[in-house]
C-alpha positions, 0 to 999 in steps of 0.5 A: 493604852496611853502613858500617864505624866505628872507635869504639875503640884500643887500644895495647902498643908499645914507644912506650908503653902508653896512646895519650898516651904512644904519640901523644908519642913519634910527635910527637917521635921518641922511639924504643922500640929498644934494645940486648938484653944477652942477645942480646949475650951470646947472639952475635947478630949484632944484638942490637937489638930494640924493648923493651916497658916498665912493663906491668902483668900484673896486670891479670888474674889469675894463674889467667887468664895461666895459658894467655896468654903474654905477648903474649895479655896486651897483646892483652887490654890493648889491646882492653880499652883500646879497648872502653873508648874506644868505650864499649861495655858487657859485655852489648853484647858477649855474642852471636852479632853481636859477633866477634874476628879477630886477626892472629898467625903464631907462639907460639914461646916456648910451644912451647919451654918445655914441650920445655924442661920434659920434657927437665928432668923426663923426664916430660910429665905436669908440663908443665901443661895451660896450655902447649897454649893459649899455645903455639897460634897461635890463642891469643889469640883463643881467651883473649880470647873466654873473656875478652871473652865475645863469640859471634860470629865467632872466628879467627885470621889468619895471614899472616906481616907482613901478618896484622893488616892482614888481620885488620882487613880481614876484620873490616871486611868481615864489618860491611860484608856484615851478618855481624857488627855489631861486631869485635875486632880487631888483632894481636900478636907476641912479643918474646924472642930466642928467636923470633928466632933465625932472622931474624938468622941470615939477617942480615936486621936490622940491624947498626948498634949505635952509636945504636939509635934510628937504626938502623931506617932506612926508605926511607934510602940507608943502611938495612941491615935492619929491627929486630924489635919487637912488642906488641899493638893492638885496633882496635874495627869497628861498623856505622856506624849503630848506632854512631851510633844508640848515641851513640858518638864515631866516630874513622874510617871504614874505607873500604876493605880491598884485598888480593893475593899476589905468586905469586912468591918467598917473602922477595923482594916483588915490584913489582906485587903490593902495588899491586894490593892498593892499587888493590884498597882504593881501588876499594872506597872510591870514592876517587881517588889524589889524594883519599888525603892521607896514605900509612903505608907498610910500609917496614921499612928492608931494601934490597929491601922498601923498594925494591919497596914504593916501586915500588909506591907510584909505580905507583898514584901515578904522580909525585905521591905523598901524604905519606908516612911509615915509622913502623918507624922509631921502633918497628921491625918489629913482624911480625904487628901491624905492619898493625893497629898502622899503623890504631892509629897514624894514629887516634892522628895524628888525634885528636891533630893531627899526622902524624909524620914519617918519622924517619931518613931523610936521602937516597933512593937510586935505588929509594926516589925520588920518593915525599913522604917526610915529614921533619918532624912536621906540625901537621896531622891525616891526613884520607884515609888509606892504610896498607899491609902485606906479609909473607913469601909475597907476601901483601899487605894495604891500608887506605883510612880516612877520620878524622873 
């Protein structure tokens, strides 16, 4: 069994567009959430959202973009950053040993748009060929392979909140078993209203619009609903020896990947189910709970996600729990690349000396208690890392990585 390295990152949130600007906002607490007017006028009931800002679609051309949707960009722009951090060249990239999993379970805005087209024209034939590619789910794979040229492994993974914490994992896996020697790997989610529609239906966001920058409230007494956001992150996976034989700068090692299924309710976690995943990802790292010094939890400020990912923690941590902090706070949920975003994240912590705090958070209730909920930033770099995400269906996905 292979070691896995993390040699490259990359980042599209609404924190920023380049780690520095991503790492400031984590350090100081500067929030991406904003109030979307559109979805004010449109009669959300929360027209919150996290807000992407200054990206550069011209990074590719327009006859490239012509099967991408706007997300599929930021992926390339992110794994383009990461592959430029690990140094890694074209040639190195184009053959059966070099793979793309990314984690992704909507292309919505595709979808409606060429409906929108044929109602307009009464025809199909001027909907453009462009629109079967960015409406797939697969589409960003698919782009980045054409793209990126790699000729290994390419697919998408598509378990809701949980898929690029899977997509990393699965990647992982593929080194540490001599399948692939290097992946590509993350995810990405859209960000438009239209995508939306139905979450705040269900009033599953949340409605406090005075101050957006508080509104996503993890683990809090006074959570009332997460807030949607999205972007893309690019997470580069090598076999650890050829990355050092190479020369590279290594920024981690991902240790271990655990996952589960709650087998229960599709919208409502369950209170076993992301502990065994945890215990899972600890089992595959050697490492002890008391070895693991800093937890990137979940936690997307619902009553019962909150609750039920704390009951979980304290079941494989028992009173003691490592630091902990919620980073939706800052960036919202940001769905299908929450899981690869979280590895992004805590890269960042590491390489830029600190740990960030779990913004929001004033009082616990009975069922977020006794976790080390991070109040302020620490000057400190996480060591031993464990991140984990859950999704709708009871799927559930952990992390166990060691920075260097």
């Amino acid at each position: 069994m292979y070691r896995v390295a993390i040699t490259g990152i990359g980042i599209v949130s609404c924190l920023g567009n380049d780690l520095e600007s991503v790492g400031a906002a984590l350090r100081n607490g500067q929030s991406g959430i904003v109030v979307d007017p559109q979805r004010v006028e449109l009669g959300f009931r929360s027209p919150l959202t996290g807000q992407i800002k200054n990206f550069d679609t011209s990074i590719l051309s327009r006859k490239q973009r012509k099967s991408m949707p706007e997300f599929a960009v930021w992926a390339y722009a992110s794994a383009r950053d990461a592959l430029e951090m690990s140094g890694l060249d074209e040639e190195s990239l184009q053959n059966d040993q070099s793979g793309l999993i990314y984690g992704c379970d909507s292309s919505c805005l595709a979808a409606i748009e060429q409906v929108e087209a044929l109602l307009q024209r009464g025809e199909t034939k001027g909907i453009g060929s462009g629109q079967i590619f960015r409406s797939m789910t697969s589409t960003v794979t698919m782009n980045l392979n054409t793209l990126l040229k790699t000729r290994g492994a390419c697919w998408t993974l598509s378990s809701a909140c949980s898929s690029s914490g899977h997509a990393v994992g699965q990647a992982a896996d593929l080194i540490r078993m001599g399948r692939q020697e290097r992946m590509i790997c993350g995810g990405a989610q859209e960000v438009n209203w239209q995508s939306m529609c139905s979450f705040d239906g269900l009033g599953a966001f949340s409605a406090q619009l005075d101050d957006p920058a508080t509104a996503s409230r993890p683990f809090d007494a006074d959570r009332d609903g997460l807030v949607p956001s999205g972007g893309a992150a690019s997470v580069i996976l090598e076999r650890y020896d050829l990355a050092e034989k190479r020369g590279a700068t290594i920024l981690g090692e991902l240790l271990g990947y655990g996952f589960s299924s709650d087998g229960a309710q599709l919208s409502v976690p369950s209170e076993d189910g992301l502990s065994r995943a945890m215990r899972s990802a600890l089992q595959q790292s050697g490492l002890a709970t008391g070895e693991i010094d800093y937890l990137c939890a979940h936690a997307t400020a619902t009553p019962a996600g909150d609750a039920a990912e704390a009951t979980n923690i304290r079941r494989v941590f028992g009173d003691t729990t490592p630091d902990i902090s919620a980073l939706k706070a800052l960036t919202g949920h940001e769905l299908w690349m929450s899981g690869a975003a979280q590895v992004v994240y805590t890269a960042i912590m590491a390489q830029q000396g600190f740990t960030a705090a779990s913004y929001n958070f004033n009082q616990a209730d009975a069922g977020t208690a006794g976790l080390n909920i991070i109040r302020e930033t620490r000057l400190r770099s996480p060591g031993k890392v464990l991140c984990n995400s859950a999704g709708f269906g009871g799927t559930n996905s952990s992390l166990v990585i060691a920075f260097s």
